[in-house]
C-alpha positions in Angstrom: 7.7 3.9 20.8 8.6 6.6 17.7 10.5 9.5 18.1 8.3 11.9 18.5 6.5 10.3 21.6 9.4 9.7 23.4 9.6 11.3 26.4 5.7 12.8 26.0 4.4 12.1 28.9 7.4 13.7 30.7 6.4 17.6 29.5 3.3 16.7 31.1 2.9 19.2 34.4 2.7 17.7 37.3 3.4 14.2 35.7 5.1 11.8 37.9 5.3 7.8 36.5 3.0 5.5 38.6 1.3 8.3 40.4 -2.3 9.7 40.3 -1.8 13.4 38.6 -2.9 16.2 40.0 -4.8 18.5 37.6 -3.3 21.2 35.7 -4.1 24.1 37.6 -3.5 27.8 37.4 -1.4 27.5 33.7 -2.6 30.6 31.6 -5.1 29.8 29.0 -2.8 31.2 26.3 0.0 29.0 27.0 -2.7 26.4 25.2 -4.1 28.4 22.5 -2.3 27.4 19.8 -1.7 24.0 20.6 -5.6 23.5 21.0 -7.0 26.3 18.8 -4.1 26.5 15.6 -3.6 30.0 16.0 -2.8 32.6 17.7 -6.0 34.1 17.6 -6.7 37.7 18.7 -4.8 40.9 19.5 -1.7 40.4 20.8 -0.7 43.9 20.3 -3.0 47.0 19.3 -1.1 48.1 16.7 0.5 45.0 15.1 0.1 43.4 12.1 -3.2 42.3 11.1 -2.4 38.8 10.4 -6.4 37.2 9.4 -9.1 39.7 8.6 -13.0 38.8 8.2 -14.8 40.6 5.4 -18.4 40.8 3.8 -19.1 41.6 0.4 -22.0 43.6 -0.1 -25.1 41.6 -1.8 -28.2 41.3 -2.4 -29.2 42.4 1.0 -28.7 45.7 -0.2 -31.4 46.2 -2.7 -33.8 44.6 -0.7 -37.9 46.4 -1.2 -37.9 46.3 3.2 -35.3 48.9 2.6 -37.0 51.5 0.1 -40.1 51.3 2.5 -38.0 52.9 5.5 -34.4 54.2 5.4 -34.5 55.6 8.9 -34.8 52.3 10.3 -31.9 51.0 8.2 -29.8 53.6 9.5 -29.5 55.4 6.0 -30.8 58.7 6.5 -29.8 60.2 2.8 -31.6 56.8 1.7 -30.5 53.4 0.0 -26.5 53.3 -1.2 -25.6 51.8 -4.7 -24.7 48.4 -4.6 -22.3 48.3 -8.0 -20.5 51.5 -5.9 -20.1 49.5 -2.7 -18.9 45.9 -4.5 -16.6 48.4 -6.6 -15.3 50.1 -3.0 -15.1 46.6 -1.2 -12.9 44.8 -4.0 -10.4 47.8 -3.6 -10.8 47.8 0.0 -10.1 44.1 0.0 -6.8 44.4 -2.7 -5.2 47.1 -0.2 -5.8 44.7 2.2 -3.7 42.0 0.0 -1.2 44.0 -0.9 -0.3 44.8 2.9 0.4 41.0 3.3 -3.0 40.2 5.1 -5.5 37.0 4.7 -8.6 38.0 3.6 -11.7 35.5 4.8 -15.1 36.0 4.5 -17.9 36.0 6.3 -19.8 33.5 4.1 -23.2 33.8 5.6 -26.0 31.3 4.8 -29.1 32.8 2.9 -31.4 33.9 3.9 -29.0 37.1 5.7 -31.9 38.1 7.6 -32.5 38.7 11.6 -34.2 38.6 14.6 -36.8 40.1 13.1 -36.9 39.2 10.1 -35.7 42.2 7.8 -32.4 42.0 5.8 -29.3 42.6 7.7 -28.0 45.2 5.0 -25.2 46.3 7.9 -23.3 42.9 7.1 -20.2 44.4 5.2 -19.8 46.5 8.1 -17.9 43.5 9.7 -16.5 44.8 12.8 -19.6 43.3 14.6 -17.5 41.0 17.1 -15.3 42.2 20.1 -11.7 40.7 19.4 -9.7 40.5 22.5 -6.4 38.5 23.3 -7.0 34.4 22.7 -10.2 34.6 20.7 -13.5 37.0 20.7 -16.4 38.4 22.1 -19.8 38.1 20.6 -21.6 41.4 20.8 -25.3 42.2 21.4 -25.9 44.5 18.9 -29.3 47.4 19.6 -30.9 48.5 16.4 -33.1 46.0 14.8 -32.0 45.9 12.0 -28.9 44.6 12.9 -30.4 42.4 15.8 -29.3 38.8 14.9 -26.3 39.6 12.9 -24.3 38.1 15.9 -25.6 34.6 15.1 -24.1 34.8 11.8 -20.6 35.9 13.0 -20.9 33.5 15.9 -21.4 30.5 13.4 -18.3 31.4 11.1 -16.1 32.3 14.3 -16.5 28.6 15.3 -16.2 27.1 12.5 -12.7 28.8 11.4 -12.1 27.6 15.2 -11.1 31.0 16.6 -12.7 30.5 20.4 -15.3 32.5 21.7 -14.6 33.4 24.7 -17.4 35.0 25.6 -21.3 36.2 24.9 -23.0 39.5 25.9 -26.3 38.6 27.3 -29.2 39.7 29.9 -30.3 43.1 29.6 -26.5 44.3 28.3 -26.1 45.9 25.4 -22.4 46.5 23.3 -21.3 46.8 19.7 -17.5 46.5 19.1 -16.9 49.9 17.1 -18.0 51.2 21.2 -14.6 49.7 22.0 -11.4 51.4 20.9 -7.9 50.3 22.0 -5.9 53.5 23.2 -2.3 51.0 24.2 -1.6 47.4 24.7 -3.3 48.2 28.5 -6.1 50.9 27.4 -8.9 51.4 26.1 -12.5 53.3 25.8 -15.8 51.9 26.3 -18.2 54.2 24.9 -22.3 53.8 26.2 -25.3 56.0 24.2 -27.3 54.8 21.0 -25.7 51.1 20.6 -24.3 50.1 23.8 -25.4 50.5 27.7 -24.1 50.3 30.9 -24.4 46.7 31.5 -23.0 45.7 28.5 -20.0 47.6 28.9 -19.5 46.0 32.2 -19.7 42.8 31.1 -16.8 43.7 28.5 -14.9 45.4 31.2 -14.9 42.2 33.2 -13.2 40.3 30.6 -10.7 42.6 29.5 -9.4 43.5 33.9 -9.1 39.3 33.8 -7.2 39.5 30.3 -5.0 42.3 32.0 -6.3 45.7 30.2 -6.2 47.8 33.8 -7.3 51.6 32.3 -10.5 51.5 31.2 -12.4 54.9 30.4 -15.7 55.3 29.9 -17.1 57.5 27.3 -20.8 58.7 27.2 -21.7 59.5 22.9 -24.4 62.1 22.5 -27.5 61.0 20.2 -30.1 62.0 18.4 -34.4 62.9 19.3 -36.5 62.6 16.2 -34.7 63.8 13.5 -31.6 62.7 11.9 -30.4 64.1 8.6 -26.3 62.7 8.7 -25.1 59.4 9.7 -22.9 61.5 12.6 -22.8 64.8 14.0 -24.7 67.8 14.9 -28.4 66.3 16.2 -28.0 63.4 14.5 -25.9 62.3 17.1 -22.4 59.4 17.1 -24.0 56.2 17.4 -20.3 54.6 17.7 -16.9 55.8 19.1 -15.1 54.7 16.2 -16.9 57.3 14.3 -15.2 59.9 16.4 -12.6 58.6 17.0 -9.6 56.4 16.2 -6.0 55.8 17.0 -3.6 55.4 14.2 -0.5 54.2 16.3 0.4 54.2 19.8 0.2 58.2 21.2 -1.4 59.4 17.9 -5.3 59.5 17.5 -7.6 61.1 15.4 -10.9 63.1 17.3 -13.6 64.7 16.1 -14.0 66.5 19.8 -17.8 67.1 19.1 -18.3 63.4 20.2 -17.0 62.7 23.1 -17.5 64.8 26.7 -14.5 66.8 27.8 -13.4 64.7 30.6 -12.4 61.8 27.4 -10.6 64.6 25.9 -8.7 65.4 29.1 -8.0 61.4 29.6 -6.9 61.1 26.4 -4.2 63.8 27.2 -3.5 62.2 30.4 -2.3 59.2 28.4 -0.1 61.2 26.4 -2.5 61.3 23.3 -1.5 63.6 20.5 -4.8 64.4 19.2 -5.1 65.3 15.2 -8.6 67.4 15.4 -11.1 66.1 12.4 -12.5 69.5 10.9 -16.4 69.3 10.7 -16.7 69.1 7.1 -14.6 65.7 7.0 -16.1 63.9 9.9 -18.6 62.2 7.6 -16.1 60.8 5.0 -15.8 58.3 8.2 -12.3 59.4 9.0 -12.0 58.7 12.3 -12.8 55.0 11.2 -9.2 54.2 10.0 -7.8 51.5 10.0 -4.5 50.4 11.6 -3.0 47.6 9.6 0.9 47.2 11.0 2.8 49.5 12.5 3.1 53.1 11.5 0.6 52.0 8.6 -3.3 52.9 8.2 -5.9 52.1 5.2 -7.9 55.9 5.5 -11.0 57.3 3.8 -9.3 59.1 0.5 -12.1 62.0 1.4 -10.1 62.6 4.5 -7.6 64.9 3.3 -6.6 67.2 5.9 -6.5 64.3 8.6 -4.3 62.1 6.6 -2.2 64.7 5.8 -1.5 65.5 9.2 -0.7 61.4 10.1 1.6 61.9 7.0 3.8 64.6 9.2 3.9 61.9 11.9 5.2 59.5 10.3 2.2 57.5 9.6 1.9 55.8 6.1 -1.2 56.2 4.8 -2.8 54.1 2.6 -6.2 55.9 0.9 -8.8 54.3 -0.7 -12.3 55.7 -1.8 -14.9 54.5 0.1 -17.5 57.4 0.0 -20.4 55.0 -0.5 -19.7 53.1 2.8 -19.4 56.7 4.4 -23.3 57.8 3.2 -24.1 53.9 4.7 -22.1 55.0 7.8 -18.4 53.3 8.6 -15.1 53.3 6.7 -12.4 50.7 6.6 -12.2 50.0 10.6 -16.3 49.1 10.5 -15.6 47.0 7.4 -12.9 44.4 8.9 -12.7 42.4 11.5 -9.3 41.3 12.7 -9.2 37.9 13.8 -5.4 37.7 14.4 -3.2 40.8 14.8 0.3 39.7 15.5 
């Protein structure tokens, strides 16, 4: 017997030499993960280092004739955004990225990137299309169609870079990730309106009580009727929370109060919140969408001036890069990343 086996069966729980064993019982599933899964995948803290990030490219998705015929129902209501402006916004996304120690992967979808119903699914870069929670992920269920199918995509690459899913938002529920937003290690909002409902935030809530998250407040987001001239704000509506708000580090977030009812507002106060107000005129440079990286440390729209100089007086290092034609296409660098592993 080498070395290494010696005494294996031993750290076995429960093991006893001759004797039938009893099965391994009530051990936490994250005393396992990185023994079975290679990494310790998911959030281990809200604001820690983003160790693995998943990113998407724009492509050829984006130039797609479907597109031209109907921006509405792409979700681009000042019409089709310029793919050499989006690559060009994405590589410098991607270096900042790099240069703040993190692994960039990508997405690496099989062609056709179409969906469920069969248009392009131009909303690919926008990554942050999977709920990441501690020891692995949740697959979303996402409402407009054309991003319906998306999920299937993720879900294939998730598996194959062997981060577990842990679970999948199905029935009549309804939840996109950028609806969730982590306030502490313990907190968070659940936001319902235009691209999530009450079932599917329930079925989220049930997995993050079991994973130990115990404050959960829910956040109703006004939307729009029959017009909609800006991506948020005004009539046009907030079709996610993380386009009202964002937390840069722990007791510092960023609100555009517009968004959200009052009684979030009061919550947020309640947990000791010191709220940096977005003025109107910058909530659509996607602000509110930053981008915690490590902490004390944020990738922010450059367009954002007055917000990130205010994280600046707290402390916060702010790293700004232009990403004004992901703004018009509605998200910034929180929508555009998906943390796999944050340390």
């Amino acid at each position: 017997m080498g070395l290494l086996e010696k005494g294996l069966l031993e750290k076995i729980p429960f093991y006893k030499k001759g004797l039938p064993h009893k099965p391994i019982l009530g051990t936490d599933f994250l005393d396992e993960l990185k023994t079975n899964w290679g990494e310790e995948w998911g959030i281990k803290s809200a604001f820690g280092k983003i160790k693995k990030v998943m990113v998407y490219r724009p492509g050829e998705e984006q130039t797609d004739e479907l597109i031209r015929q109907d921006y509405q129902l792409f979700n681009l209501p000042q019409g089709p955004t310029n793919l050499e402006k989006l690559q060009k916004e994405h590589d410098e996304l991607v270096s900042a990225l790099k240069a703040e120690g993190v692994e960039v992967i990508y997405l690496e979808p099989k062609k056709p990137l179409r969906g469920t119903y069969g248009v392009p699914l131009r909303s690919a870069p926008y990554t942050r299309e999977t709920i990441v929670v501690r020891g692995g992920v949740i697959i979303e269920r996402p409402a407009p169609a054309y991003k319906k199918g998306l999920e299937v995509f993720h879900a294939r690459r998730i598996a194959e870079l062997g981060c577990p899913i842990l679970y999948t938002i199905h029935g009549k529920g309804v939840f996109e990730a950028s609806n969730m937003v982590w306030i502490d290690d313990k907190s968070v909002i659940l936001s319902t309106g235009l691209r999530g409902n009450m079932e599917g935030a329930r079925q989220v809530e049930t997995i993050l009580r079991d994973m130990g998250v115990d404050d959960i407040h829910f956040a109703q987001l006004p939307g729009y009727l029959y017009s909609r001239r800006n991506q948020v704000g005004g009539s046009s509506g907030i079709f996610h929370l993380d386009m009202t708000f964002g937390m840069a580090y722990y007791g510092i977030g960023v609100l555009w109060p517009g968004g959200v009812g009052y009684d979030t507002i009061l919550w947020l106060e309640s947990k000791g919140v010191d709220i940096i107000e977005v003025p109107d005129e910058e909530l659509l440079t996607c602000v509110p969408n930053l981008l915690p990286v490590s902490p004390k440390r944020v990738i922010s729209p450059a367009a954002g001036k007055t917000v990130n100089q205010e994280l600046k007086q707290r402390g916060i290092k702010v790293i700004e890069v232009d990403l004004s034609e992901f703004a018009k296409g509605g998200g910034g660098p929180t929508c555009l990343t998906l943390p796999l592993i944050r340390e």
